[in-house]
NUKE-366571 format. One record per residue (C-alpha): residue number from 1; x, y, z; residue in three letters. Coordinates in nm, 3 decimals. Layout:
N
(lumse NUM, (X, Y, Z), "ala")
...
END
This chain:
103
(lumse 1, (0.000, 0.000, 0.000), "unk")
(lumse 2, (0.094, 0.359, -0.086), "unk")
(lumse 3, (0.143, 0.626, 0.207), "unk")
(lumse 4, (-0.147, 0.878, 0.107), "unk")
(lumse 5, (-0.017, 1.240, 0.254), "unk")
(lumse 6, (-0.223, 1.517, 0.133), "unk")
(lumse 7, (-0.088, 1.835, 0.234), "unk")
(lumse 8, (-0.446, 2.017, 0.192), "unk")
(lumse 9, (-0.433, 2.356, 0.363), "unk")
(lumse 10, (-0.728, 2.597, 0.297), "unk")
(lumse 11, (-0.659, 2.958, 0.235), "unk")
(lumse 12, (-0.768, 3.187, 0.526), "unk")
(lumse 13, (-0.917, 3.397, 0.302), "unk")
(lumse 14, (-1.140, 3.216, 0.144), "unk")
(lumse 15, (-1.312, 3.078, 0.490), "unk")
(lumse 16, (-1.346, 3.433, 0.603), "unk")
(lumse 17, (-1.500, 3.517, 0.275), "unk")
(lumse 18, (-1.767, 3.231, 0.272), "unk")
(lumse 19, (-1.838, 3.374, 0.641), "unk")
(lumse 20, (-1.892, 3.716, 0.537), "unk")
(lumse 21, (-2.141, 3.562, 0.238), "unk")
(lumse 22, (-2.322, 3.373, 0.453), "unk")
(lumse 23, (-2.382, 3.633, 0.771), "unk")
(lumse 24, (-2.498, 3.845, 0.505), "unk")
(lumse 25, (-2.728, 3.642, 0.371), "unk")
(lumse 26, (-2.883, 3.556, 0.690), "unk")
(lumse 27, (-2.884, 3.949, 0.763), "unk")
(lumse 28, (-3.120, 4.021, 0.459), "unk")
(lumse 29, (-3.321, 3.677, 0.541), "unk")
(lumse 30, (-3.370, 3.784, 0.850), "unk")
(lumse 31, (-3.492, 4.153, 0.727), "unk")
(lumse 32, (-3.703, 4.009, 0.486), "unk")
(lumse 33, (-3.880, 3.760, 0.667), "unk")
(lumse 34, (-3.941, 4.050, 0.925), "unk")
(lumse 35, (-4.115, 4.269, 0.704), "unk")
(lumse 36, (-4.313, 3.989, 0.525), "unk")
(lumse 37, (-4.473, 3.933, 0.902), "unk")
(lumse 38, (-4.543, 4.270, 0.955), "unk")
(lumse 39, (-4.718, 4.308, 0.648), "unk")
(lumse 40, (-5.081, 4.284, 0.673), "unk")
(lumse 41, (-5.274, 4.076, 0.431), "unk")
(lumse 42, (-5.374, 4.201, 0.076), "unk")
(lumse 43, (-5.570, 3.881, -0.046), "unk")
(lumse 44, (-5.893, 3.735, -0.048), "unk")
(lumse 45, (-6.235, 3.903, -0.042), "unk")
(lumse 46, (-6.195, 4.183, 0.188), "unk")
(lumse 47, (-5.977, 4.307, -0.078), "unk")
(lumse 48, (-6.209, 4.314, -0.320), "unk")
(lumse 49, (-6.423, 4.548, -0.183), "unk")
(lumse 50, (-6.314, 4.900, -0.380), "unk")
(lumse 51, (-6.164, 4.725, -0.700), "unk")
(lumse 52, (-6.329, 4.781, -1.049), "unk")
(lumse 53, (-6.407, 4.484, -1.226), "unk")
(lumse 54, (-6.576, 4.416, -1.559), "unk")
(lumse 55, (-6.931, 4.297, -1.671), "unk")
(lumse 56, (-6.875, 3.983, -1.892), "unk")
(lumse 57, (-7.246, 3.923, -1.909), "unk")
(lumse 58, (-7.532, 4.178, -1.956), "unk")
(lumse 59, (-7.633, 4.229, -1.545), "unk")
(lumse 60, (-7.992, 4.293, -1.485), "unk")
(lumse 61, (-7.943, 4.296, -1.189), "unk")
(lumse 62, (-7.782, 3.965, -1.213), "unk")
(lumse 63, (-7.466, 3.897, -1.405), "unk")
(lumse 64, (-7.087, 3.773, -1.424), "unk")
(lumse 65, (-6.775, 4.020, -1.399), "unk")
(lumse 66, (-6.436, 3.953, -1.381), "unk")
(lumse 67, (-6.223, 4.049, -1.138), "unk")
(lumse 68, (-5.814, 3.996, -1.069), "unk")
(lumse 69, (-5.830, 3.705, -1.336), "unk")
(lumse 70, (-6.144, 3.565, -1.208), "unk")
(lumse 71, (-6.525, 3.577, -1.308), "unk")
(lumse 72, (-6.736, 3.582, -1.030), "unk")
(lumse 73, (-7.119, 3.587, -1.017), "unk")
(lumse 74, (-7.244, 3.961, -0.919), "unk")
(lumse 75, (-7.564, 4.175, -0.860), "unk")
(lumse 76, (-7.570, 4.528, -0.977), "unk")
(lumse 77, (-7.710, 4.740, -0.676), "unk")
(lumse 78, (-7.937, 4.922, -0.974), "unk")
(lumse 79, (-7.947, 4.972, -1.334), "unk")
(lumse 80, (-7.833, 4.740, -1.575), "unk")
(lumse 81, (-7.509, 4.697, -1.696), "unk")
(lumse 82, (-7.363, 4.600, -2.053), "unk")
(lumse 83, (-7.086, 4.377, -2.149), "unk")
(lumse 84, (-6.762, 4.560, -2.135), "unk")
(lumse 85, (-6.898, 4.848, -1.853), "unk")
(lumse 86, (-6.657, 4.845, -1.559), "unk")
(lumse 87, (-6.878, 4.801, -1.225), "unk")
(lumse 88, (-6.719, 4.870, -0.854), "unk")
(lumse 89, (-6.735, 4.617, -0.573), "unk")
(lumse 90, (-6.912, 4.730, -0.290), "unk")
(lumse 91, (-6.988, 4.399, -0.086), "unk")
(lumse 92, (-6.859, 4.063, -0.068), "unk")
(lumse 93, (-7.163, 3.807, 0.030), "unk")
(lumse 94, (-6.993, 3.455, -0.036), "unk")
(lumse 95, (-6.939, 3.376, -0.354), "unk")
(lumse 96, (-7.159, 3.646, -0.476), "unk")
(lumse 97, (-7.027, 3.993, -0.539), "unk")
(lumse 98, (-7.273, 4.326, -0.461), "unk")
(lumse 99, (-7.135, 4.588, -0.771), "unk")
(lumse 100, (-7.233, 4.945, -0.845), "unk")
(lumse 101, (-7.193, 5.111, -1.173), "unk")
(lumse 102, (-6.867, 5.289, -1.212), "unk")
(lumse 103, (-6.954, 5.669, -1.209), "unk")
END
């Protein structure tokens, strides 16, 4: 059998540099994950409620819009409403959205 000898040494600098990488990485992860806490939620239907969505359907009273990439079943408060007519969301009941003509 051979002798194996390995005369590996590992350059100071480059273990100080990996540790500098990685604090700083944990740094901003640490930031980041922080603020993504503190953030309040911007999804689902409470969010709705303000946003201007689009009759699909012709909506007397009853009709479909879409909304954020999604149709959703609506009543128009009064009125009717044409295909193409942006509406606002006033109430979320369920599934069902309550929309007002855009003024």
């Amino acid at each position: 059998m051979f002798p194996i000898n390995l005369n590996l040494q590992i350059d100071p600098w480059l273990i100080t540099v990996i540790a500098v990488c990685a604090a700083a990485f944990l740094v901003f992860a640490i930031i980041w994950s922080v603020k993504a806490h503190r953030q309040q939620v911007t999804a689902g239907r409470e969010d709705l409620i303000g946003k201007t969505a689009e009759a699909k359907t012709v909506m007397d009273p009853r009709g479909t819009v879409f909304v954020q990439g999604e149709l959703w079943t609506a009543i128009l408060d009064e009125g009717r409403a044409r295909p193409g007519e942006e509406v606002t969301i006033t109430k979320v009941d369920g599934l069902k959205l309550h929309v007002s003509k855009k003024a």
